[in-house]
Biopython code that builds the backbone (N, CA, C, O; Angstrom):
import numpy as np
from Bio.PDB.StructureBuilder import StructureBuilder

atoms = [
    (1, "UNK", "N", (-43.140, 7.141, -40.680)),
    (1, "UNK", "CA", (-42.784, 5.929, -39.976)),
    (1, "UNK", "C", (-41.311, 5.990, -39.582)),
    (1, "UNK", "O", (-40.478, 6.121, -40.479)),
    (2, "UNK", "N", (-40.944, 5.908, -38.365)),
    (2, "UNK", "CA", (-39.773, 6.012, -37.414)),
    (2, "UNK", "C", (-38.906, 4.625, -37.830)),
    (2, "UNK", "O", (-39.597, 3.612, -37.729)),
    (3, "UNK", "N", (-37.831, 4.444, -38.178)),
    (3, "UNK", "CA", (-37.797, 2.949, -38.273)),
    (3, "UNK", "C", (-36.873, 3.101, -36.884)),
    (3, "UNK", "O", (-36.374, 4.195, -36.619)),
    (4, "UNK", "N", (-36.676, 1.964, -36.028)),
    (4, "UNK", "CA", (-35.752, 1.849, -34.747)),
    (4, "UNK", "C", (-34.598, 1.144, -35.076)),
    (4, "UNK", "O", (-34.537, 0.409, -36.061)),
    (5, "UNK", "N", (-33.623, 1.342, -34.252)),
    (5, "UNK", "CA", (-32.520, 0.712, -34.394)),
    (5, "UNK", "C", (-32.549, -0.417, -34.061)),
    (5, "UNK", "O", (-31.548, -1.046, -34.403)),
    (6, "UNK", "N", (-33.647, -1.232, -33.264)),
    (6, "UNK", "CA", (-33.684, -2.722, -32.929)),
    (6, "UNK", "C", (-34.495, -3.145, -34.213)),
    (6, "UNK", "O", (-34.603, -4.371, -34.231)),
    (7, "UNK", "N", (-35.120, -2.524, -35.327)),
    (7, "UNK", "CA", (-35.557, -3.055, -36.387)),
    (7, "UNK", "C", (-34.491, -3.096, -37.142)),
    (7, "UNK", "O", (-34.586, -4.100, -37.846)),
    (8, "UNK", "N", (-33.482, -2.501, -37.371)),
    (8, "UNK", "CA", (-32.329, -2.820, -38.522)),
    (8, "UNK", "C", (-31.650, -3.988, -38.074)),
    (8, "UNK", "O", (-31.460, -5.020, -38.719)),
    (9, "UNK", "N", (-31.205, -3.657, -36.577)),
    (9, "UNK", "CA", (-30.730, -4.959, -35.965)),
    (9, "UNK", "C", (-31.593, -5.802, -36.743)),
    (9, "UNK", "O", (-31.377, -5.923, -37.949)),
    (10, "UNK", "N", (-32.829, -6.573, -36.022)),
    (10, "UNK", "CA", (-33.236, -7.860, -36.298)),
    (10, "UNK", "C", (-33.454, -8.244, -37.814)),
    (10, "UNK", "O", (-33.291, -9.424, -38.123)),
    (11, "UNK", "N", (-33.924, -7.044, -39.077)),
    (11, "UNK", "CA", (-33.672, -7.185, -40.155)),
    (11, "UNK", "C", (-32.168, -7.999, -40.296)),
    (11, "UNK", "O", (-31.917, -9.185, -40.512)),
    (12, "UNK", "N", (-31.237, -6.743, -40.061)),
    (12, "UNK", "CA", (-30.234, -7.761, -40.430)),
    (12, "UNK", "C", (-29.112, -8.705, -39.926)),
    (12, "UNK", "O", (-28.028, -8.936, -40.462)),
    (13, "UNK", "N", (-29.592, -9.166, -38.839)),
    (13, "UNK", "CA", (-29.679, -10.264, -38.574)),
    (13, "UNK", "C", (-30.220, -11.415, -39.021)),
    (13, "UNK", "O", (-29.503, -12.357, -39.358)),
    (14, "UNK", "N", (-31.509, -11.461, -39.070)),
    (14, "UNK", "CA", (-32.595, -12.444, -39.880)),
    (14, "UNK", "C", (-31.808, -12.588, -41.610)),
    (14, "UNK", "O", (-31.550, -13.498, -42.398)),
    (15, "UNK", "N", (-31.681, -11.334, -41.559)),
    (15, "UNK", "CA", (-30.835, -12.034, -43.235)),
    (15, "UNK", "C", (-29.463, -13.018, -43.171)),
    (15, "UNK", "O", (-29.295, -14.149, -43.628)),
    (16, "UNK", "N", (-28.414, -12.005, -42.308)),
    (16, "UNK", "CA", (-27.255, -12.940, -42.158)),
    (16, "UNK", "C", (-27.758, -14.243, -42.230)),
    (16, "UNK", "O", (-27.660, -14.971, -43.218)),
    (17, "UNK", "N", (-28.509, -14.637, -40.757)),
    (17, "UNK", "CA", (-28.501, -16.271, -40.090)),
    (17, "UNK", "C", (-29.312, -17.063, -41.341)),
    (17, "UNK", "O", (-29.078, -18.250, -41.568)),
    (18, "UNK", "N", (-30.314, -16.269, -42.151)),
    (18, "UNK", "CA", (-30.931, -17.265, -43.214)),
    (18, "UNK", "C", (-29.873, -17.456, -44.549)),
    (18, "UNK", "O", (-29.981, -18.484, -45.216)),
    (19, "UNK", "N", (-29.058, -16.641, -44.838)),
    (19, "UNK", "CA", (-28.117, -16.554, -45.885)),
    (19, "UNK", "C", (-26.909, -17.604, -45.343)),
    (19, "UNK", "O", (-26.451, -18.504, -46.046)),
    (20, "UNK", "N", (-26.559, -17.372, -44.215)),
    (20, "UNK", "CA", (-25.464, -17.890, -43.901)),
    (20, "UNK", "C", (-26.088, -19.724, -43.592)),
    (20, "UNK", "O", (-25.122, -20.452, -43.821)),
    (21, "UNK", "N", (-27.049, -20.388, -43.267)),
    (21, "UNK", "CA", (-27.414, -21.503, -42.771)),
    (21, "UNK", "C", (-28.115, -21.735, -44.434)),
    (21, "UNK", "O", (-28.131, -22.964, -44.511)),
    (22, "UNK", "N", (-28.629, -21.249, -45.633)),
    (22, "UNK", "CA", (-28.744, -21.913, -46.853)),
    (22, "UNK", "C", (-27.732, -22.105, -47.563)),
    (22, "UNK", "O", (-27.642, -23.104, -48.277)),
    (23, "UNK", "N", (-26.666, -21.055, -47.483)),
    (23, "UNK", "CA", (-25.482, -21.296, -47.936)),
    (23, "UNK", "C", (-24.409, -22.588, -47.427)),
    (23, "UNK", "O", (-23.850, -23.391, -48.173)),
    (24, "UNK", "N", (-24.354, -22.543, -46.520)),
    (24, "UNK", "CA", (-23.299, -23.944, -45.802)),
    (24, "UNK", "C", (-23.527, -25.030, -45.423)),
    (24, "UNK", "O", (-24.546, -25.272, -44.776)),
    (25, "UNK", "N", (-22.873, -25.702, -45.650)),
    (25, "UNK", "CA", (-22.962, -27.340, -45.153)),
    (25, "UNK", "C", (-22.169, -27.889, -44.521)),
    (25, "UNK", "O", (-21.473, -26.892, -44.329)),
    (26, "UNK", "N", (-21.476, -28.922, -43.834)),
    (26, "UNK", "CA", (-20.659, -29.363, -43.461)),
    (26, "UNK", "C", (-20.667, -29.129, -42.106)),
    (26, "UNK", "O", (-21.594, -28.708, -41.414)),
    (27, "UNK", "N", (-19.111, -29.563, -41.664)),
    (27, "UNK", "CA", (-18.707, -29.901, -40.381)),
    (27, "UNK", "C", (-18.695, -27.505, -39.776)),
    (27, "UNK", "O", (-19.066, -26.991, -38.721)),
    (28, "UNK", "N", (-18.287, -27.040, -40.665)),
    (28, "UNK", "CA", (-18.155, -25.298, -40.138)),
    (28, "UNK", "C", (-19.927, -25.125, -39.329)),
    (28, "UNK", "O", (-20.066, -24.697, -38.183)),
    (29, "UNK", "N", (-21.287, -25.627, -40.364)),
    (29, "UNK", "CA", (-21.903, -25.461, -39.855)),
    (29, "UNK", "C", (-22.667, -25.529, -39.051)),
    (29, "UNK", "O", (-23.504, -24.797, -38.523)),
    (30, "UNK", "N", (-22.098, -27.124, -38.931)),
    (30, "UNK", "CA", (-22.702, -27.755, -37.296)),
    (30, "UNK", "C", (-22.158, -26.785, -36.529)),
    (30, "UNK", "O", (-22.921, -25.997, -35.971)),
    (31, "UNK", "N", (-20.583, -26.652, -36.345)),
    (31, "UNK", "CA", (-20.092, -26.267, -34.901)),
    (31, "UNK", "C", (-20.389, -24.710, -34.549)),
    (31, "UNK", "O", (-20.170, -24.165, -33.468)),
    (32, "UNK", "N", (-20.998, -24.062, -35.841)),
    (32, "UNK", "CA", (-21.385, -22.452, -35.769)),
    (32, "UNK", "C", (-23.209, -23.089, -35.348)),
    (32, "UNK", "O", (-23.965, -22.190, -34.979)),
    (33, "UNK", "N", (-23.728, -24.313, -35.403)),
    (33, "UNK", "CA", (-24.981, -24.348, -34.736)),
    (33, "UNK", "C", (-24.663, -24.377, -33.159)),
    (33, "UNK", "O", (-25.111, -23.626, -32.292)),
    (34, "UNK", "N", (-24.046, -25.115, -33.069)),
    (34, "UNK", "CA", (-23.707, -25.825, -31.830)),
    (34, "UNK", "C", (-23.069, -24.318, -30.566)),
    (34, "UNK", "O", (-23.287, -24.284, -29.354)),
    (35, "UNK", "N", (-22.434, -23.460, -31.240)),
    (35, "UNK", "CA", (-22.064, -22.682, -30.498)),
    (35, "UNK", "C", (-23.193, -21.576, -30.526)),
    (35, "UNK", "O", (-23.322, -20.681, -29.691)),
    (36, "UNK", "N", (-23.911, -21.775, -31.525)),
    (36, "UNK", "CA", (-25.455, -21.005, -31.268)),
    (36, "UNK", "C", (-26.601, -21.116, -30.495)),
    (36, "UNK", "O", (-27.480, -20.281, -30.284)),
    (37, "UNK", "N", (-26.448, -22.531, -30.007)),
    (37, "UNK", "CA", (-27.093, -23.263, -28.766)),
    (37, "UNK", "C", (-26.582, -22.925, -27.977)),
    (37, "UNK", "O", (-27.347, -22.389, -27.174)),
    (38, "UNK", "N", (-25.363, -22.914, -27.609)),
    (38, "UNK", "CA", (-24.537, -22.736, -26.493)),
    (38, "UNK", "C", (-24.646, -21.509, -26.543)),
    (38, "UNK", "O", (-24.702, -21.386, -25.320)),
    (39, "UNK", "N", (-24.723, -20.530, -26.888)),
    (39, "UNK", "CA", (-25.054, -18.599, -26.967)),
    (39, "UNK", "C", (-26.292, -19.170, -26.510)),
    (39, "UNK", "O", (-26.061, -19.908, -25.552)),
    (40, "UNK", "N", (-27.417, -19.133, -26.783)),
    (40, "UNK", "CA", (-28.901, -19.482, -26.830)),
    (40, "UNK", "C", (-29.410, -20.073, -25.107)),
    (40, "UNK", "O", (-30.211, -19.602, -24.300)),
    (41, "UNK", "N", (-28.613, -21.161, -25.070)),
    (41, "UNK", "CA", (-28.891, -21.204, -23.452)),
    (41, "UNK", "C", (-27.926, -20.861, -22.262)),
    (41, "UNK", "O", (-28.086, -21.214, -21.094)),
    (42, "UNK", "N", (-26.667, -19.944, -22.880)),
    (42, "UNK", "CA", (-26.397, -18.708, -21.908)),
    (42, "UNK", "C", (-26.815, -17.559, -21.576)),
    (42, "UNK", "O", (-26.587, -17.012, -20.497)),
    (43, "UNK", "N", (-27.794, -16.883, -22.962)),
    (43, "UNK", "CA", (-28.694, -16.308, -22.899)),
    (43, "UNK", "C", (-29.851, -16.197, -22.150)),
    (43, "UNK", "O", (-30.345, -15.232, -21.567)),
    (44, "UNK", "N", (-30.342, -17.822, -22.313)),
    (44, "UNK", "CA", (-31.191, -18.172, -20.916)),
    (44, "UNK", "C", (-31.651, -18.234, -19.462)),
    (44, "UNK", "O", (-32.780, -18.173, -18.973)),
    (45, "UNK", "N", (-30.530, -18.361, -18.957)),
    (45, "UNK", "CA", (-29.971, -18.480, -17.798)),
    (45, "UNK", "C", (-29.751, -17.436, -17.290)),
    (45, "UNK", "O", (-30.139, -17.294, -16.131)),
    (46, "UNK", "N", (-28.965, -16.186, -18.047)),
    (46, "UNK", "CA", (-28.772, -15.150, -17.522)),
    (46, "UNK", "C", (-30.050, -14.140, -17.422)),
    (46, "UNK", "O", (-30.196, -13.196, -16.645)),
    (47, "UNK", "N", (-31.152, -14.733, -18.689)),
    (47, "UNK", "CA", (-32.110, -14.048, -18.465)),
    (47, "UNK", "C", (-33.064, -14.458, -17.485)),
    (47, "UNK", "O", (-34.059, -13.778, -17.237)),
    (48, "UNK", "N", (-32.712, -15.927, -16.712)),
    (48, "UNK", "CA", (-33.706, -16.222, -15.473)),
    (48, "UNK", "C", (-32.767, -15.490, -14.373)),
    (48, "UNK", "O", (-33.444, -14.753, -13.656)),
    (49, "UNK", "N", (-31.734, -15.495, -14.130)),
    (49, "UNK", "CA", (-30.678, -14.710, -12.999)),
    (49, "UNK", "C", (-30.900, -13.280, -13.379)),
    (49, "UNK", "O", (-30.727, -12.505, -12.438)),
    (50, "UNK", "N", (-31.143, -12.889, -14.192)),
    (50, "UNK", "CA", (-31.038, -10.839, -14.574)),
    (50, "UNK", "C", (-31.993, -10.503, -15.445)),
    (50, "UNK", "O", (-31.743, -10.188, -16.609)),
    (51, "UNK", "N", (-33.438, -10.557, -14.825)),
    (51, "UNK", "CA", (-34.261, -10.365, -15.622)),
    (51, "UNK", "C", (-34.484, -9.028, -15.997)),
    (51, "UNK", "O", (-35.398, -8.787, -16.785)),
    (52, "UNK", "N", (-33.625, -7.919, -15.446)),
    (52, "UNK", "CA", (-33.820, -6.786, -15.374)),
    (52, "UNK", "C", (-33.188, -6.243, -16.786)),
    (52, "UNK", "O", (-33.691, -5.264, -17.338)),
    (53, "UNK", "N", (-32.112, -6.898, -17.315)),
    (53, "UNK", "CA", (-31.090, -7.212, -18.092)),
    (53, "UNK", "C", (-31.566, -6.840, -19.982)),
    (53, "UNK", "O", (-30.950, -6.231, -20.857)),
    (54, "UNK", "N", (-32.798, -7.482, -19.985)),
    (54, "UNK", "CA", (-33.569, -7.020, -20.866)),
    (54, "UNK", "C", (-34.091, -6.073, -21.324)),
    (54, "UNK", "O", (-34.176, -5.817, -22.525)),
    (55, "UNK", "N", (-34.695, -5.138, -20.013)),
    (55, "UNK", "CA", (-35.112, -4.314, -19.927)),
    (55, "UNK", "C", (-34.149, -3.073, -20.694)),
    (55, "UNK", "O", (-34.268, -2.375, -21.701)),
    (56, "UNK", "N", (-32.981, -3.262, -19.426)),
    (56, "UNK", "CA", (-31.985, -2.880, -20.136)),
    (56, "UNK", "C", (-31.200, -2.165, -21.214)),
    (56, "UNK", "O", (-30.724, -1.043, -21.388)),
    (57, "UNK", "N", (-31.292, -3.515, -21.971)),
    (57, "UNK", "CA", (-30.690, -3.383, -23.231)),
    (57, "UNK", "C", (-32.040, -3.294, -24.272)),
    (57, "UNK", "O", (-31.681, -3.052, -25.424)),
    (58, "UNK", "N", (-33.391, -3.427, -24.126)),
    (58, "UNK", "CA", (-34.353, -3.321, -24.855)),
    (58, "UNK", "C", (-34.501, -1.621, -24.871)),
    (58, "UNK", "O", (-34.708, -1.236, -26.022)),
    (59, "UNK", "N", (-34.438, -0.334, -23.722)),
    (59, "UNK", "CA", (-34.178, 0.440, -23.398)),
    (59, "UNK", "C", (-32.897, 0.976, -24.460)),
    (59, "UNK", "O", (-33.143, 1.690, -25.432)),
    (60, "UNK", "N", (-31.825, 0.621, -24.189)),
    (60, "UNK", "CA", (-30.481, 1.231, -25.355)),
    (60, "UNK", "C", (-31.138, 1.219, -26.765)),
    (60, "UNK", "O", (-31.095, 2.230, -27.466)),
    (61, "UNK", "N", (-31.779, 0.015, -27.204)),
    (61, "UNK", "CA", (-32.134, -0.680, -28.552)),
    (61, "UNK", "C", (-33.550, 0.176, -29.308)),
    (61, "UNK", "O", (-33.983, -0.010, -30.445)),
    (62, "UNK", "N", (-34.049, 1.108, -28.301)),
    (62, "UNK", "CA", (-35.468, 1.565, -28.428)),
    (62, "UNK", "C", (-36.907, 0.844, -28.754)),
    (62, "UNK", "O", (-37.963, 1.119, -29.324)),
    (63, "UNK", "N", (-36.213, -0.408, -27.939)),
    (63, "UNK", "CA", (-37.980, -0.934, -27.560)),
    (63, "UNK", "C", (-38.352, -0.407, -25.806)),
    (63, "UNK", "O", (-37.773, 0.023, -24.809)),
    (64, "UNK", "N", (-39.492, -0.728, -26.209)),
    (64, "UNK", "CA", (-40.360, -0.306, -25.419)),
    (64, "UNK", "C", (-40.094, -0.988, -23.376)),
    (64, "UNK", "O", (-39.876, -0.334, -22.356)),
    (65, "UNK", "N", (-40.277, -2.668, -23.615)),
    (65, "UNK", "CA", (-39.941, -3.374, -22.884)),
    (65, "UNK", "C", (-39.114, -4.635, -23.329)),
    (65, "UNK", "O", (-39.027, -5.083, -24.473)),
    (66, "UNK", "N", (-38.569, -5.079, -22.264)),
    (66, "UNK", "CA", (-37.808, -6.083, -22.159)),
    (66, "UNK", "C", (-38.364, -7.492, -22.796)),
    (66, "UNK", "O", (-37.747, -8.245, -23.550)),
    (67, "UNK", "N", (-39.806, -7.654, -22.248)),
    (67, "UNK", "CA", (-40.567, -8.608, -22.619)),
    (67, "UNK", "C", (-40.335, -8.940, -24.708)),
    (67, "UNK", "O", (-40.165, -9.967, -25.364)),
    (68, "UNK", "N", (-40.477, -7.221, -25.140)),
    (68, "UNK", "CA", (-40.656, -7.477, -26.466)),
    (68, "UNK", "C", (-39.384, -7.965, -27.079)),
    (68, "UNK", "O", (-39.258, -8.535, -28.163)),
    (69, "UNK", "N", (-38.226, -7.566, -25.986)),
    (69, "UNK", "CA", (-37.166, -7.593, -26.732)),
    (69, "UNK", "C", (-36.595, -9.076, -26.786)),
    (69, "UNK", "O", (-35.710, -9.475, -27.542)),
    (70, "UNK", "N", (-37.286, -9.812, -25.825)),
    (70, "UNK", "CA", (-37.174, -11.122, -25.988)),
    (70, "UNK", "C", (-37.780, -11.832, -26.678)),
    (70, "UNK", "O", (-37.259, -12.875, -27.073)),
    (71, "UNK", "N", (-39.268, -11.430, -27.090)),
    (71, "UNK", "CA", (-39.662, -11.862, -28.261)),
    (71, "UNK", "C", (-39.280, -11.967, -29.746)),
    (71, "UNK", "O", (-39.625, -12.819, -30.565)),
    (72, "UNK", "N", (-38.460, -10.861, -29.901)),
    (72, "UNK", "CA", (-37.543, -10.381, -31.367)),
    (72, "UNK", "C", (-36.685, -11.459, -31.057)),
    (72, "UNK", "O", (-36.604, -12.377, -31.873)),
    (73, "UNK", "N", (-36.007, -11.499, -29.975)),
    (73, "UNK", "CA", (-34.753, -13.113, -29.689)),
    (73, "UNK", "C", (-35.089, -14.097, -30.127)),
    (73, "UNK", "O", (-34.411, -15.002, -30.613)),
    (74, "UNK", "N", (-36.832, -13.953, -29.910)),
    (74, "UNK", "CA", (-36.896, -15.581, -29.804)),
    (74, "UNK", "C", (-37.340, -15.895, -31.307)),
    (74, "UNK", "O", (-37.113, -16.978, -31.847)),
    (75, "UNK", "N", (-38.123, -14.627, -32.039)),
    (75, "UNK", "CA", (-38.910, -15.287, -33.274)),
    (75, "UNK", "C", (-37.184, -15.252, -34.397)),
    (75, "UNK", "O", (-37.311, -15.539, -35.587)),
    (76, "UNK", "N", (-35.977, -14.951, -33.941)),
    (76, "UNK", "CA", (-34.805, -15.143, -34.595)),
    (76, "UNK", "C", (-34.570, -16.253, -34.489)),
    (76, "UNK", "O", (-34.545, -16.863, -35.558)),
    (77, "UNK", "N", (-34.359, -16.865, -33.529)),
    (77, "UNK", "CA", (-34.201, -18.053, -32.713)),
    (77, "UNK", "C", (-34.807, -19.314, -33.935)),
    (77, "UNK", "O", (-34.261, -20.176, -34.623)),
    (78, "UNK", "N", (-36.252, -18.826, -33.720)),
    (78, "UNK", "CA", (-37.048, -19.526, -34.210)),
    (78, "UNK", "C", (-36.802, -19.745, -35.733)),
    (78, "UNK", "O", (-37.033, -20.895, -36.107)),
    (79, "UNK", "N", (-36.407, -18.925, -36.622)),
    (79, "UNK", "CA", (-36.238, -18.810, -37.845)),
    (79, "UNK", "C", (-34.935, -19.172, -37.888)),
    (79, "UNK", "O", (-34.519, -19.307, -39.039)),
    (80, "UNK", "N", (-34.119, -19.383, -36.999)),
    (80, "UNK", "CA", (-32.779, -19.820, -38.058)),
    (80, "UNK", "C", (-32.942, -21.490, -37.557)),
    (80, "UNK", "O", (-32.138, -22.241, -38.108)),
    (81, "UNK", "N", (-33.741, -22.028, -36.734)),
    (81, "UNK", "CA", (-34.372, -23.176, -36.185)),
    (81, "UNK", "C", (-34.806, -23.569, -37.389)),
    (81, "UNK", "O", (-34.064, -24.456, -37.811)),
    (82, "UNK", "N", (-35.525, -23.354, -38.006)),
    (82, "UNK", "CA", (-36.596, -23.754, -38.811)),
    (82, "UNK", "C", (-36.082, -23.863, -40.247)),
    (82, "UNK", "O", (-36.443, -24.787, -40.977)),
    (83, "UNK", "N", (-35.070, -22.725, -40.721)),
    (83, "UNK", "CA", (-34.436, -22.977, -41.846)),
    (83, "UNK", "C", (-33.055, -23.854, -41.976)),
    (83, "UNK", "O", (-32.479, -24.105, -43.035)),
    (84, "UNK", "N", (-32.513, -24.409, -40.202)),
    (84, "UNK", "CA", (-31.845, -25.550, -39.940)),
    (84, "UNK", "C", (-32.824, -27.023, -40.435)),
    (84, "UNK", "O", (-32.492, -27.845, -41.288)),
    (85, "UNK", "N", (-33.793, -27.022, -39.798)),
    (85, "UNK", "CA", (-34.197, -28.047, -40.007)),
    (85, "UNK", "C", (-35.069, -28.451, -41.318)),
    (85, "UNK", "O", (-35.400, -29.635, -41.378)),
    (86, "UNK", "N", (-35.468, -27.605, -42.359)),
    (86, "UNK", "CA", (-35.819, -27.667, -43.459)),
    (86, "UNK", "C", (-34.595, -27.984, -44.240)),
    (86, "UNK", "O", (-35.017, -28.742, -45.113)),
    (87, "UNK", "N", (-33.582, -27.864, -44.382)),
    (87, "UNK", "CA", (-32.199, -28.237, -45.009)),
    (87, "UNK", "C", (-31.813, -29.361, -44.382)),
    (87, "UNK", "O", (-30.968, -29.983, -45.026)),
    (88, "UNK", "N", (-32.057, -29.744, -43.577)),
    (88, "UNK", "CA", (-31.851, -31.484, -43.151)),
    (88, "UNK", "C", (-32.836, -32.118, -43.330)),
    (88, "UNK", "O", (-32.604, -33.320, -43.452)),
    (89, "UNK", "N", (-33.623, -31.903, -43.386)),
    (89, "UNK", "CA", (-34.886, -32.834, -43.773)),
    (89, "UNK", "C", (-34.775, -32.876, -45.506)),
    (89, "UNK", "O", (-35.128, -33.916, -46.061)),
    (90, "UNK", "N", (-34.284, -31.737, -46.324)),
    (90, "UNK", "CA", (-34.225, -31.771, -47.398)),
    (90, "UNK", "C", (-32.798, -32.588, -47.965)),
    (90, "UNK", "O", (-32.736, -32.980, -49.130)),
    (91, "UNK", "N", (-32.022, -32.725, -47.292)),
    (91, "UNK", "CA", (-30.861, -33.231, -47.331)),
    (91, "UNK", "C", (-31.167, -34.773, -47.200)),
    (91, "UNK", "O", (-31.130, -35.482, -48.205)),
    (92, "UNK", "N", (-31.483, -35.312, -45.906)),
    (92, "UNK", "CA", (-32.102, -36.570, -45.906)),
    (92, "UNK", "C", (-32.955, -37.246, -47.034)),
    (92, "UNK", "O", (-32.542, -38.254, -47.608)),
    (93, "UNK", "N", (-33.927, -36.775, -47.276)),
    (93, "UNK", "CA", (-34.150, -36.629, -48.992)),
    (93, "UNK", "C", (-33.682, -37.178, -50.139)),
    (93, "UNK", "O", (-34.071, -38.036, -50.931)),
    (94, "UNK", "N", (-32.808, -36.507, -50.031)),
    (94, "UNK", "CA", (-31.655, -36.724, -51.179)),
    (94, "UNK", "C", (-31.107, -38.106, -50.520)),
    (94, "UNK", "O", (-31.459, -39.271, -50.703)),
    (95, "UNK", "N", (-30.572, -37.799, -50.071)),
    (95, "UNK", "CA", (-30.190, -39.264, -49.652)),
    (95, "UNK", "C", (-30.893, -40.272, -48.956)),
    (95, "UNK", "O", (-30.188, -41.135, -48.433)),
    (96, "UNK", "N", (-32.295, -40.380, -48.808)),
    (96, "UNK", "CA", (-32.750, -41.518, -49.304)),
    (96, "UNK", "C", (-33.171, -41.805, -50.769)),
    (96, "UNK", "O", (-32.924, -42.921, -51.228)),
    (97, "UNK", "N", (-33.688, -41.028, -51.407)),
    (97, "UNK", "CA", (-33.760, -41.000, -53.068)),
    (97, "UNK", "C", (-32.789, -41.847, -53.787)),
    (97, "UNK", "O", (-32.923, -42.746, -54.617)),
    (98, "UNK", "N", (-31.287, -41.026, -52.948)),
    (98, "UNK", "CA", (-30.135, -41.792, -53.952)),
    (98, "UNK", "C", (-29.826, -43.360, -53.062)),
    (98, "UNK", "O", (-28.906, -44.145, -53.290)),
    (99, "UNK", "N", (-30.718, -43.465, -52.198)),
    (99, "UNK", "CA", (-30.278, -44.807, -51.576)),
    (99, "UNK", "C", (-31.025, -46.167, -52.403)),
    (99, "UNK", "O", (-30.616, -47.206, -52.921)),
    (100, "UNK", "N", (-32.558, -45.401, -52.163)),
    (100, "UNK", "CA", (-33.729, -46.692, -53.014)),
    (100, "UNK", "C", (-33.121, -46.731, -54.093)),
    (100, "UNK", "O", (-33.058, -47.809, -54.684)),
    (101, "UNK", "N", (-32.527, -45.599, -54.624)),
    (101, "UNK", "CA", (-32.224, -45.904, -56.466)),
    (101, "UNK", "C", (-30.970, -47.175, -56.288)),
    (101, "UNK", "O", (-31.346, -48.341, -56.408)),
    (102, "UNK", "N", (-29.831, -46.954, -56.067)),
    (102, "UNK", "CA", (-29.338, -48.008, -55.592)),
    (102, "UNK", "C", (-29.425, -49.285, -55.025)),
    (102, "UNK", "O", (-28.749, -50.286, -55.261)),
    (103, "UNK", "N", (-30.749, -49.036, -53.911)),
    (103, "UNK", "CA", (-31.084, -50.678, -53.789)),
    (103, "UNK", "C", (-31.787, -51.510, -54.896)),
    (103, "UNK", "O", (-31.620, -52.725, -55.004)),
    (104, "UNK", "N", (-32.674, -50.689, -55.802)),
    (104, "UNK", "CA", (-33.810, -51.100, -56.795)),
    (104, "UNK", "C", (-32.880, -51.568, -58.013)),
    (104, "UNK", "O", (-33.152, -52.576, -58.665)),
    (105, "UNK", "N", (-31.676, -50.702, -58.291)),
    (105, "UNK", "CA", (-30.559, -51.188, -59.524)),
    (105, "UNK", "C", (-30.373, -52.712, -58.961)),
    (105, "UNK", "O", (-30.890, -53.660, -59.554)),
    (106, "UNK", "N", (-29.436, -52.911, -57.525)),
    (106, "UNK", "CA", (-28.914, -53.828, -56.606)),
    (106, "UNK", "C", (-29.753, -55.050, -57.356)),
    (106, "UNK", "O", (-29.269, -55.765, -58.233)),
    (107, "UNK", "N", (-31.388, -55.170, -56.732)),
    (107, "UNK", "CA", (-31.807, -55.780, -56.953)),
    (107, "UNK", "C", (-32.410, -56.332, -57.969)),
    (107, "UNK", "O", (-32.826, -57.490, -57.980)),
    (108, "UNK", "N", (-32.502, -55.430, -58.994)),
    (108, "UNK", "CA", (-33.169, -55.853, -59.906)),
    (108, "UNK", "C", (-32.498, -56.912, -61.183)),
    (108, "UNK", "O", (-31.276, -56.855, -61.325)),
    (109, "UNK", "N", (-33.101, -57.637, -61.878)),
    (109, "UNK", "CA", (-32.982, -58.500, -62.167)),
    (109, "UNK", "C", (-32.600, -58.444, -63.830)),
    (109, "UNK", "O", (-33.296, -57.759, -64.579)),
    (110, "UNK", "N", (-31.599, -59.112, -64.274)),
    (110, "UNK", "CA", (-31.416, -58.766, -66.171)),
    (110, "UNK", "C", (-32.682, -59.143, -66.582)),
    (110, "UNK", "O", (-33.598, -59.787, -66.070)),
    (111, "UNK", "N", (-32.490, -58.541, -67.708)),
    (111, "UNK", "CA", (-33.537, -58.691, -68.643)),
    (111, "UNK", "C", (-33.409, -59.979, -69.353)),
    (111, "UNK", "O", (-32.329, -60.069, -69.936)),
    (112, "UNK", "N", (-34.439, -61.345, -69.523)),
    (112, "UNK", "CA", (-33.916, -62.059, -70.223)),
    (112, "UNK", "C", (-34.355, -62.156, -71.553)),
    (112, "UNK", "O", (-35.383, -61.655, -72.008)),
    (113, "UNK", "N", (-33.545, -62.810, -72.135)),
    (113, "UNK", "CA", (-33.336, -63.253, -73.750)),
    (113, "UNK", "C", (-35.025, -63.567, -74.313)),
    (113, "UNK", "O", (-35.694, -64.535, -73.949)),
    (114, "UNK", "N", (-35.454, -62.563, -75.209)),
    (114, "UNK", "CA", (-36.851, -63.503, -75.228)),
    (114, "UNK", "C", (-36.850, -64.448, -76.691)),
    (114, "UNK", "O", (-37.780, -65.219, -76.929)),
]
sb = StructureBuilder()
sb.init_structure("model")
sb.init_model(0)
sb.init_chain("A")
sb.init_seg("    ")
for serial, (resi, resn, name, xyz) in enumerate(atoms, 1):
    if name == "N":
        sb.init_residue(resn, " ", resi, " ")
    sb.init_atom(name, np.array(xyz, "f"), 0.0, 1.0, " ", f" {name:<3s}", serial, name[0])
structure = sb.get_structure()
């Protein structure tokens, strides 16, 4: 079994972006999302203007076609998507948990004298 150089790529890649997005929080990791969108739909664009472009660089990378090599883009894409939004949804979580607990203390009532 041949391994290719666009398989080490996307290996490690896929590790960085999942290591690096479970590890961080805060304001660093919004703006490293945000400029990942912004990579993501410059990427886009250039691939509706230079579709040849793929080919390309799928060619240097030793895939086959362009088509596949956009598929490897996209199922990356997709996975650092998905382990974004599982950490905010898990985050939210937490903070509703620690919110009800707080309203239920708020409200609740002493115990009286029996």
């Amino acid at each position: 079994m041949r391994i290719l150089l666009i398989q080490v790529v996307l290996v490690v890649g896929i590790l960085i972006i999942s290591a690096r997005l479970l590890r961080g929080r805060g304001a660093r990791v919004v703006a490293l999302r945000r400029i990942g969108m912004l990579a993501f739909a410059a990427l886009a664009i250039a691939s509706i203007l230079f579709p040849e472009t793929w080919t390309r660089v799928a060619k240097l990378v030793g895939v086959g076609r362009g088509t596949d090599m956009v598929l490897y883009a996209l199922v990356v894409a997709f996975l650092s998507t998905t382990v974004t939004t599982y950490l905010r949804f898990r985050e939210m979580e937490v903070r509703y948990t620690a919110l009800a607990r707080r309203m239920a203390l708020a409200e609740a009532e002493p115990p009286r004298a029996g």
